[in-house]
ZAFIBA-767348 format. One record per residue (C-alpha): residue in three letters; residue number from 1; x negated, y negated, z negated. Coordinates in pm, 1 decimal. Layout:
# residues N
SITE   residu   num       east      north         up
SITE      ALA   NUM          X          Y          Z
...
END
This chain:
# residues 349
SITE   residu   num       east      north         up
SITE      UNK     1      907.7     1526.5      495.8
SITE      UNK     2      956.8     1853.5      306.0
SITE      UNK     3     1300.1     1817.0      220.4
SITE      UNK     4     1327.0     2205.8      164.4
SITE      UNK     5     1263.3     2153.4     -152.8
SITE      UNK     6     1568.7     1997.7     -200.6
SITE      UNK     7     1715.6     2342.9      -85.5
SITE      UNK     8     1908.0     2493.6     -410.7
SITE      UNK     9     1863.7     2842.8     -286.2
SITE      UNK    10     1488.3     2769.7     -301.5
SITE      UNK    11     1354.8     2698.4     -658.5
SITE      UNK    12     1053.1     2544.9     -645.7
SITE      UNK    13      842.9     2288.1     -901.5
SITE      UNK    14     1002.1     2004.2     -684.9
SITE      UNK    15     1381.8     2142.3     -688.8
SITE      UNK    16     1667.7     1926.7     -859.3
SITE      UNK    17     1926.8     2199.4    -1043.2
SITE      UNK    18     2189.6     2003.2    -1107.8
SITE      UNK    19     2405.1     2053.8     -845.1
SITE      UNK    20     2560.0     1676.2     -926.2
SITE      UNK    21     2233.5     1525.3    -1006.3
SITE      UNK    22     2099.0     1726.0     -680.5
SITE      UNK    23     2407.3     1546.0     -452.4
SITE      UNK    24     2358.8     1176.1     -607.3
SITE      UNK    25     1970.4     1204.7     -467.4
SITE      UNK    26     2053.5     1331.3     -182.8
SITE      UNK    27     2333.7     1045.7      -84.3
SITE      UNK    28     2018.1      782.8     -216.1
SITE      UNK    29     1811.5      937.6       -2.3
SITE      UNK    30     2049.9      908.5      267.5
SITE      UNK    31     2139.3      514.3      190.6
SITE      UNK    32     1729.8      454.1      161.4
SITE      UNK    33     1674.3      572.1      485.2
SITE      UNK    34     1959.1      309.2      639.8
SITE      UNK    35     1831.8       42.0      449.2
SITE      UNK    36     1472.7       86.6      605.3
SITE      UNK    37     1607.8      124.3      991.2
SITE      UNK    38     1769.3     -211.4      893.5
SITE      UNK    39     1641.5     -463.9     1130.3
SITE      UNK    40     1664.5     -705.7      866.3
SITE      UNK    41     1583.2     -543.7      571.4
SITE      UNK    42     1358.5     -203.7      608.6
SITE      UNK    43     1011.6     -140.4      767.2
SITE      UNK    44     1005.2      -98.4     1125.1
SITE      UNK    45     1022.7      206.0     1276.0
SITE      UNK    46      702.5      441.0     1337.1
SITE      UNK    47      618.1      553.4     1687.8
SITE      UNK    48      365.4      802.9     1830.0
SITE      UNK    49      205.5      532.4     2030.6
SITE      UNK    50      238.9      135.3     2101.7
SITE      UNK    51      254.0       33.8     1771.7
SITE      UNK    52       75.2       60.6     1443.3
SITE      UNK    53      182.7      -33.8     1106.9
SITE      UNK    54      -63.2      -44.1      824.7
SITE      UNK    55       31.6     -174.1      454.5
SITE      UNK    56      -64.1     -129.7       61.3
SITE      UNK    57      139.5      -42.7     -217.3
SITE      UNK    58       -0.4     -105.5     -608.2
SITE      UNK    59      261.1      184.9     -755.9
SITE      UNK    60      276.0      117.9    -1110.5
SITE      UNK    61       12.9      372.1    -1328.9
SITE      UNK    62       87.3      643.2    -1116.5
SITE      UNK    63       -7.6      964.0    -1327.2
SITE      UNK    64      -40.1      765.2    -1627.8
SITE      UNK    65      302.8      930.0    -1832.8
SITE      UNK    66      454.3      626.7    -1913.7
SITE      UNK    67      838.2      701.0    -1981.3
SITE      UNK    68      719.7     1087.2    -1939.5
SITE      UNK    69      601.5     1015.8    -1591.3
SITE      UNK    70      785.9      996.1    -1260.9
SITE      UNK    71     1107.3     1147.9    -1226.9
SITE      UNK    72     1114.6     1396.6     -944.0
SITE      UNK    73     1361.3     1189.9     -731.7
SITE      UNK    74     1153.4      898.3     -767.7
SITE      UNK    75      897.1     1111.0     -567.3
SITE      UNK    76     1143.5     1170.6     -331.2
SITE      UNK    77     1258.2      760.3     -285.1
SITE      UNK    78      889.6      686.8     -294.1
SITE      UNK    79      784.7      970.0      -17.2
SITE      UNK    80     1067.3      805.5      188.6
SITE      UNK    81      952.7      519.2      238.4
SITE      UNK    82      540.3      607.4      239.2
SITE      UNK    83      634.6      801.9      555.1
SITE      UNK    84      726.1      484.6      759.1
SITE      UNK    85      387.2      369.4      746.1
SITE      UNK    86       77.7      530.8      998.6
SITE      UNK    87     -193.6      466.4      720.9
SITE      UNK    88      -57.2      323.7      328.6
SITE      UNK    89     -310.2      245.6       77.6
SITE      UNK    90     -167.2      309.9     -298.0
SITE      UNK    91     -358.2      142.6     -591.6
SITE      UNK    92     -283.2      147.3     -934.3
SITE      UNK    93     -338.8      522.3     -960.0
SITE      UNK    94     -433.4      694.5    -1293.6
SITE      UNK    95     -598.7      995.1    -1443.1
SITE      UNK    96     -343.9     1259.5    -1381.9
SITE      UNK    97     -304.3     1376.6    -1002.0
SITE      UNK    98       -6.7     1542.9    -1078.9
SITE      UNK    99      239.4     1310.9     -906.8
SITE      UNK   100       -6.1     1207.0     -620.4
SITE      UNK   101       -2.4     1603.3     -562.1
SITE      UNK   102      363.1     1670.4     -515.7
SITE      UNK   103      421.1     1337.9     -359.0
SITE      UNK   104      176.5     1493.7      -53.5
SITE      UNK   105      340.1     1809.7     -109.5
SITE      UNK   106      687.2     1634.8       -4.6
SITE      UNK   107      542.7     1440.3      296.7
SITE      UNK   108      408.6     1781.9      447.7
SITE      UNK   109       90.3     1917.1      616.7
SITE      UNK   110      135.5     1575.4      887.2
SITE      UNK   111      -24.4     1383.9      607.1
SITE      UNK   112     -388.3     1330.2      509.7
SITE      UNK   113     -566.0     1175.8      184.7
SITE      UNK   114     -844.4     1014.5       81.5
SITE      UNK   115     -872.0      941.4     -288.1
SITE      UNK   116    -1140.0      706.7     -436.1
SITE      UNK   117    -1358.4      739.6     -770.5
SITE      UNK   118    -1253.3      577.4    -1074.0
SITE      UNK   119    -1459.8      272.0    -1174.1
SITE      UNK   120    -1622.5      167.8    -1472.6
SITE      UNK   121    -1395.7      250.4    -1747.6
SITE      UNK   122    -1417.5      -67.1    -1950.9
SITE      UNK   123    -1345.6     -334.8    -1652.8
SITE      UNK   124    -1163.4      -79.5    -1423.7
SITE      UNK   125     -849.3       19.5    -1646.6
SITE      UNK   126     -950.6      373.5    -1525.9
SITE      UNK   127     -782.0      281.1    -1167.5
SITE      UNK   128     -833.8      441.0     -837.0
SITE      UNK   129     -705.0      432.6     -524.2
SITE      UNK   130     -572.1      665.2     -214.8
SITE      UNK   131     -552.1      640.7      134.6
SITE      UNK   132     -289.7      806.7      288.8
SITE      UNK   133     -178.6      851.0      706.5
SITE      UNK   134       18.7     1042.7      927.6
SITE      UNK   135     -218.6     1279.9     1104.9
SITE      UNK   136       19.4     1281.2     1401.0
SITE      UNK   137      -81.3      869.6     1503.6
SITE      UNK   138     -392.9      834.5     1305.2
SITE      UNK   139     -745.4     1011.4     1290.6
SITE      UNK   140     -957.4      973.0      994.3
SITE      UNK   141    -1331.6      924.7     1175.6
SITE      UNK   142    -1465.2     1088.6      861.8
SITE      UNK   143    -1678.4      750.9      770.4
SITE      UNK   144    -1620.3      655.9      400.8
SITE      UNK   145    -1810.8      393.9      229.4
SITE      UNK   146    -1766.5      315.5     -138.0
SITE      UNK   147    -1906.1      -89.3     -185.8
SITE      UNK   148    -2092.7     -219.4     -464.3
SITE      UNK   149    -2136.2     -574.3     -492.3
SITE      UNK   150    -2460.9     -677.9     -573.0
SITE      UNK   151    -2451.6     -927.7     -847.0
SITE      UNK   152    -2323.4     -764.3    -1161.4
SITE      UNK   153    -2162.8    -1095.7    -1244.8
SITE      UNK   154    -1910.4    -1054.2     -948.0
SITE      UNK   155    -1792.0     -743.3    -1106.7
SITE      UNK   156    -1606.8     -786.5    -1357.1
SITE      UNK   157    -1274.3     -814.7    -1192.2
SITE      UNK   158    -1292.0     -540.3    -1020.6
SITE      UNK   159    -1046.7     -264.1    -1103.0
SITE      UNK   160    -1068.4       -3.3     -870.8
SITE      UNK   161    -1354.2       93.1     -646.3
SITE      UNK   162    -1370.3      -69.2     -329.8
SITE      UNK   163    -1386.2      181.7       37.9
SITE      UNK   164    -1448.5       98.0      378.1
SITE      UNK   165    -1327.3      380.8      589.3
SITE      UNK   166    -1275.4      427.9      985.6
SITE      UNK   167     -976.6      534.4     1177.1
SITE      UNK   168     -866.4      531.4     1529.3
SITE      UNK   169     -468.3      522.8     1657.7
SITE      UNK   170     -455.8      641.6     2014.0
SITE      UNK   171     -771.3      433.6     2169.2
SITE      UNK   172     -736.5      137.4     1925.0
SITE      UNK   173    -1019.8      111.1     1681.4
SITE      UNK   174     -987.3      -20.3     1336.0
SITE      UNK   175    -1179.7       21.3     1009.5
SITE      UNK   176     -980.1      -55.1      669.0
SITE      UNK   177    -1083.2     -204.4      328.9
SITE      UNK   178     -905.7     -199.1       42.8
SITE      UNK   179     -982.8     -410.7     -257.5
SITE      UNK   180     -838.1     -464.8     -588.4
SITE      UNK   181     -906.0     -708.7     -820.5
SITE      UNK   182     -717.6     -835.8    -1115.5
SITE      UNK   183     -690.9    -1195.7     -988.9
SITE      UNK   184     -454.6    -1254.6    -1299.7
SITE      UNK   185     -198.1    -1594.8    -1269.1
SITE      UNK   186     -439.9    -1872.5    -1403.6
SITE      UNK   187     -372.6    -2183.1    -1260.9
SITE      UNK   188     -611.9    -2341.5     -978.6
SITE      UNK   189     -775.3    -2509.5    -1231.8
SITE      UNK   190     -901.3    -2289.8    -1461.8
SITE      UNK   191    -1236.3    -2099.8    -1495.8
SITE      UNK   192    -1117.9    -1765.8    -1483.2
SITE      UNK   193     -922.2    -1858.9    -1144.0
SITE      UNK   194    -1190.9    -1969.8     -980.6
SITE      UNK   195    -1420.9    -1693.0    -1114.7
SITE      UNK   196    -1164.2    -1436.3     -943.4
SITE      UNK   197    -1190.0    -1624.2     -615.8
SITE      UNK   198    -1599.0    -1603.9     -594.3
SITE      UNK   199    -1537.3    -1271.8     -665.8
SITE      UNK   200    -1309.8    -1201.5     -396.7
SITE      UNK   201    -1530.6    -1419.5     -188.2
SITE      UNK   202    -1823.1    -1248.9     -275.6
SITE      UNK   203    -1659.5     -896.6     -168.9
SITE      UNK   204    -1521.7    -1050.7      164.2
SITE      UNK   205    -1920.1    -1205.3      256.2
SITE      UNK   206    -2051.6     -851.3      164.8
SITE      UNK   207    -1827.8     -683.8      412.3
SITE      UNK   208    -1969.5     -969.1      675.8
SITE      UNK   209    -2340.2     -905.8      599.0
SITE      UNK   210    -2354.3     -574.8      612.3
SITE      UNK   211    -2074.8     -496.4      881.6
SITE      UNK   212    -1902.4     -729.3     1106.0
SITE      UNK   213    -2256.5     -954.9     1177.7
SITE      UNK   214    -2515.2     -590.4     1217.3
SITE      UNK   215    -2196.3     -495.8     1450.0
SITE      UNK   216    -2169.7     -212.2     1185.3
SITE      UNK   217    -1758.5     -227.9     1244.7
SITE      UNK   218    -1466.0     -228.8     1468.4
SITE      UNK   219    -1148.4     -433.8     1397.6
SITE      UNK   220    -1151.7     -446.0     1037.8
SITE      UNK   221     -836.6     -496.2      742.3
SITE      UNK   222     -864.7     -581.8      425.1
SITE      UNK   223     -619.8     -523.8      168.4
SITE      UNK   224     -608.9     -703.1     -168.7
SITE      UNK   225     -437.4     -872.7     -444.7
SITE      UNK   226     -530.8    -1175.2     -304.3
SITE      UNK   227     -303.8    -1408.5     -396.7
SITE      UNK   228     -267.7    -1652.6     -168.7
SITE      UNK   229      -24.0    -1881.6      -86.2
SITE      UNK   230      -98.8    -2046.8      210.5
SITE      UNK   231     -401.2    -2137.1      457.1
SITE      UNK   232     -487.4    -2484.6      359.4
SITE      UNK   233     -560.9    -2374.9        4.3
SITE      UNK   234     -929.6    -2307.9     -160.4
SITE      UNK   235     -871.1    -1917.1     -199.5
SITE      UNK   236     -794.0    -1840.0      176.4
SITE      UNK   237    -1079.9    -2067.7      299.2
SITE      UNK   238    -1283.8    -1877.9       21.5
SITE      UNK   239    -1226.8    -1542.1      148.5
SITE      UNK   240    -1158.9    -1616.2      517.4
SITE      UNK   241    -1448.8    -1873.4      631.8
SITE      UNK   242    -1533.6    -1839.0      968.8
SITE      UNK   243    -1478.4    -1455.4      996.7
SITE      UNK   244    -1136.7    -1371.1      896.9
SITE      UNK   245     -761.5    -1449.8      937.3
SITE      UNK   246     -444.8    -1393.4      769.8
SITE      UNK   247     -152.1    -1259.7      985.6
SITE      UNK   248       95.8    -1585.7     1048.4
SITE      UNK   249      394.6    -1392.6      946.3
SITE      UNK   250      213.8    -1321.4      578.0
SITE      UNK   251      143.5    -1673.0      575.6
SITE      UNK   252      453.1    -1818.1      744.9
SITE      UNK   253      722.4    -1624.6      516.8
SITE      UNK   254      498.5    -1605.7      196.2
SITE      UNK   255      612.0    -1274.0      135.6
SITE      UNK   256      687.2    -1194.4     -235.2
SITE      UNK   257      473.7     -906.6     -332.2
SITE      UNK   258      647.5     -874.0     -669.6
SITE      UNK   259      974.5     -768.1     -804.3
SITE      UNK   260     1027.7    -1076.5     -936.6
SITE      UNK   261     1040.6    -1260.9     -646.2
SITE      UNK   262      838.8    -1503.7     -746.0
SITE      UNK   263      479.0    -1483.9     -606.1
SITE      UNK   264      274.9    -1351.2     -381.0
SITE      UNK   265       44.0    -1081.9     -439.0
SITE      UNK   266      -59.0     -782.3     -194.0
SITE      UNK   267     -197.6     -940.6      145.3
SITE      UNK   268     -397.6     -877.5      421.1
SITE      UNK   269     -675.7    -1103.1      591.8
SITE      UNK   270     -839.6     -916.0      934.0
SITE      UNK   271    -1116.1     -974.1     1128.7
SITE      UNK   272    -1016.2     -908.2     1528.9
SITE      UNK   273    -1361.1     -786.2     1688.2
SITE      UNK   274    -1232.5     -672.9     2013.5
SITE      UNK   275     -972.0     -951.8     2043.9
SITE      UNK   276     -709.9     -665.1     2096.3
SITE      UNK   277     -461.0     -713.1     1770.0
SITE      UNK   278     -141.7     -832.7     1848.5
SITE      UNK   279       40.2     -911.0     1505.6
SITE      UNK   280      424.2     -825.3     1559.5
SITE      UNK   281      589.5     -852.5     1207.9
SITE      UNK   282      464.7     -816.8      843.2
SITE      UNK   283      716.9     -798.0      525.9
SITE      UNK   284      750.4     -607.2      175.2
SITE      UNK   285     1071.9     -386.4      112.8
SITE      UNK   286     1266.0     -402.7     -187.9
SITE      UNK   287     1347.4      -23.2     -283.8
SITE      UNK   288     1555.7     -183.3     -631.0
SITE      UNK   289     1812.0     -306.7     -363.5
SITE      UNK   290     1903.8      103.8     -281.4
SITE      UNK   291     1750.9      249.8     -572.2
SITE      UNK   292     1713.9      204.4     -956.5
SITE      UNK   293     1949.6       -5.6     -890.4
SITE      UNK   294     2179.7       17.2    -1180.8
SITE      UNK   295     2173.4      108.5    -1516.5
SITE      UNK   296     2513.6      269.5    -1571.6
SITE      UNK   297     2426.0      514.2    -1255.4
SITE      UNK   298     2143.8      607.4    -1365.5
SITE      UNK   299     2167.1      641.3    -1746.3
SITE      UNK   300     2257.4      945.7    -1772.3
SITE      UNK   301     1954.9     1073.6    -1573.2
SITE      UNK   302     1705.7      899.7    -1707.4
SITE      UNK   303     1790.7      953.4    -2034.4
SITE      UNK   304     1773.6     1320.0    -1975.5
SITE      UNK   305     1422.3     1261.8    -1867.0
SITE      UNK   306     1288.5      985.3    -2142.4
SITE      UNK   307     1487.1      970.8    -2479.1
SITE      UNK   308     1317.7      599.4    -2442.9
SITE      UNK   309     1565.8      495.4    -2207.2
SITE      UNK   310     1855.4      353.8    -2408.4
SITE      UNK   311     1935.7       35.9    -2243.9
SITE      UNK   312     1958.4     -204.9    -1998.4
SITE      UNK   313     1621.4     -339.0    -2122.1
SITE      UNK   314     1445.7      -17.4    -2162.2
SITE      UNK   315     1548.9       80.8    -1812.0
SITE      UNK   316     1460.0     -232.7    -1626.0
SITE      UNK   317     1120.5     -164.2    -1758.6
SITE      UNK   318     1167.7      209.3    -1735.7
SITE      UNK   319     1220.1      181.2    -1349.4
SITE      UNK   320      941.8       -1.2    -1265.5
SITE      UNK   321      771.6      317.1    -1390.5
SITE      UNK   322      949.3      503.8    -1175.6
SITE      UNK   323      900.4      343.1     -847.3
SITE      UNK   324      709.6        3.6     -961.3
SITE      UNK   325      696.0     -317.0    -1030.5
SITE      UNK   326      482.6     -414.0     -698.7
SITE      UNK   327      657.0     -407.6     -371.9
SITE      UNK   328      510.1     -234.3      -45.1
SITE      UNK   329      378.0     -467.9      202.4
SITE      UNK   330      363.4     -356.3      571.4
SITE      UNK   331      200.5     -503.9      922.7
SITE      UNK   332      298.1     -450.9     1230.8
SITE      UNK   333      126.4     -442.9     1550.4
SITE      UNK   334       89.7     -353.5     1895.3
SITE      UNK   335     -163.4      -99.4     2012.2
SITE      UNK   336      -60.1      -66.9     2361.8
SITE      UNK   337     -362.5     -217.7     2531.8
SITE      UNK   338     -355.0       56.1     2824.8
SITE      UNK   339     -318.5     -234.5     3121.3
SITE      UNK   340     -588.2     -466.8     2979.6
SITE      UNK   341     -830.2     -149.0     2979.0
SITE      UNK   342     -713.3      -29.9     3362.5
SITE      UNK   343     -793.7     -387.5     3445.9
SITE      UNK   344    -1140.7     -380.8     3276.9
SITE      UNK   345    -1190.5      -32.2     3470.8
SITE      UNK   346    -1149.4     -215.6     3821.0
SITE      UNK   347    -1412.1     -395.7     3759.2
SITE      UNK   348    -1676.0     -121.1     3710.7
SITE      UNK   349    -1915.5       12.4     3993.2
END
């Protein structure tokens, strides 16, 4: 984390002046990183080796200038918490880079990105999305796939171009997927739900065919907005059939993937080739419980940065612009395998 720029002596594009404004970030700062070494509340806490924690985060129209954009603290908040993961996938992103830029910028040179293309225009929303990992526990194999589903019929919720891409975290092998569809809040019975989940069926059975049955993959995660809220209903048996599972702790806690609290959205199904993943904990952090967090501490700010902000209202909508209204969801998991593979050795000739 490049908090240098934070520095007043250095004055730099990503530099607060205000001395006062300058001290209230850094004490948030401060009070965001407690909350997320809290045992019960933050994201678990990175290590070189022995675990790995993977997640997704749909950050509200990143680079799309709502409210005048991002503010650059929000940057800051948002970096902080991005830098617990080993490999984050953001979605949601728009046309202007800007804000993706100088939120690598504050991570550092430890950091690496992938970006996606930006789909079709007229079903896409003009979304992409961007890989991003800690260089120092996670190698980028430099395999990239963009998928295309065949049928043009089982396109049309598709809002961001899917990627397969392949990492590797010490000797543990794993290939990631990230899809986003709008799966929208129809009820069970309605056309356009069940449309959604043959779509996301249809993307899940494409990733089969063409990887996990031609042995074309390793342990494999896919991230989506899948929406489901438990394993006995249609969607999960949809997208999971015979190939894939959903961590128990995602389906145990039914994690809130919104600010609302009230459903589920960002999940994770996986497919375990090697029968070496070893699911610790999984859970979504709520940055408005540090952050953003009131509108009397914050109105002076934001108004100097959006003449739009005059109110309670206008800033309860105004900070889900600024971090968003999507929560992070993270996985845990162990990666220490080393005794299972001196065992294997012993019995070699």
């Amino acid at each position: 984390m490049n908090y240098s720029f934070l520095n007043p002596v250095k004055e730099t594009l990503l530099s607060i002046d205000d001395k006062l404004d300058r001290n209230t970030v850094l004490d948030n700062i401060i009070t965001l990183r407690a909350t997320l070494n809290d045992k019960n509340k933050g994201i678990p806490e990175k290590r070189i080796a022995g675990n790995l924690l993977l997640g997704t985060w749909s950050i509200r129209a990143m680079g799309a200038g709502m409210f005048e954009g991002r503010m650059t603290e929000a940057l800051y908040y948002i970096a902080e918490i991005v830098a617990r993961y080993d490999l984050i996938i953001l979605q949601d992103l728009k046309d202007n880079h800007t804000e993706l830029s100088n939120l690598c910028r504050i991570l550092g040179d430890d950091w690496g990105l992938f970006t996606g293309l930006i789909i079709d225009p007229a079903s896409g929303n003009r979304e992409w999305l961007a890989f991003l990992y800690d260089k120092r526990t996670v190698t980028f194999r430099n395999i990239a796939i963009q998928l295309v589903m065949p049928q043009p019929e089982h396109r049309s919720g598709i809002t961001a171009s899917p990627y397969f891409l392949r990492f590797q975290s010490a000797c543990f092998l794993f290939d990631v997927c990230s899809m986003k569809l709008f799966t929208g809040l129809a009820a069970k019975n309605t056309e356009l739900y069940q449309r959604r989940t043959e779509e996301l069926a249809g993307m899940t059975n494409l990733l089969k065919t063409e990887f996990v049955e031609k042995n074309e993959c390793n342990n494999l995660f896919i991230f989506g907005d899948f929406n489901v809220p438990n394993r006995h209903s249609d969607r999960y048996k949809a997208i999971t059939g015979e190939t894939y599972r959903m961590p128990e702790s995602l389906l145990k806690d039914n994690l809130p993937g919104h600010i609302g609290q009230d459903r589920s959205c960002a999940q994770v199904i996986h497919y375990n080739r090697f029968n070496d993943v070893t699911f610790r904990k999984a859970g979504t952090f709520n940055y408005f419980d540090v952050v953003f967090d009131n509108y009397k501490t914050y109105a002076k700010r934001a108004r100097k940065h959006s003449a739009k902000v005059t109110s309670q209202k206008t800033f309860d909508e105004f900070k889900t612009y600024q971090m968003s209204d999507h929560l992070p969801i993270w996985i845990e998991m162990n990666t220490d395998h080393a005794e299972n593979y001196l065992q294997l050795l012993k019995t070699k000739d």
